[in-house]
Phi, psi and omega in degrees: 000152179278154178274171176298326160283311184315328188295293170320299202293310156312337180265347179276333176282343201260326183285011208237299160276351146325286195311286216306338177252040162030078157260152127355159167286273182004305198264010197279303177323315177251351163277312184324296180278354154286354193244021166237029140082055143310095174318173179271336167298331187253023118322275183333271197325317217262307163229037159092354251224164180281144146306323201290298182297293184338291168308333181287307189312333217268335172300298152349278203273339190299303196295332168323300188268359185048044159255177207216339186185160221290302159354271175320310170293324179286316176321291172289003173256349177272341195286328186254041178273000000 
């Protein structure tokens, strides 16, 4: 598990590249907890929501940031920690 500051800093690098792509809150939201390594069920699960929308957010921000996989989004939120 992340200590409580790795959690802060992750959610300050995820709000940080929210602005810089204009992601949605929603898509702000669902990046945070895929990058504390949430599946898109426990995401769903997690806000209420279908995995099938989930998964649509999670394109959604892949096309935003020009990436291709859940790799790569974690990859880019830790490199710019």
């Amino acid at each position: 598990t992340r200590s409580p500051g790795a959690e802060s800093e992750l959610a300050a690098l995820a709000d940080s590249v929210a602005e810089e792509f204009l992601l949605s809150e929603r898509e702000r939201e669902i990046m945070r907890l895929v990058g504390r390594g949430y599946t898109a069920s426990a995401v769903a699960e997690q806000l209420v929501i279908s995995t099938n929308t989930v998964n649509s957010h999670i394109q959604h921000i892949y096309h935003k940031l020009g990436i291709h996989k859940r790799s790569e989004l974690i990859s880019y939120l830790h490199r710019n920690g």
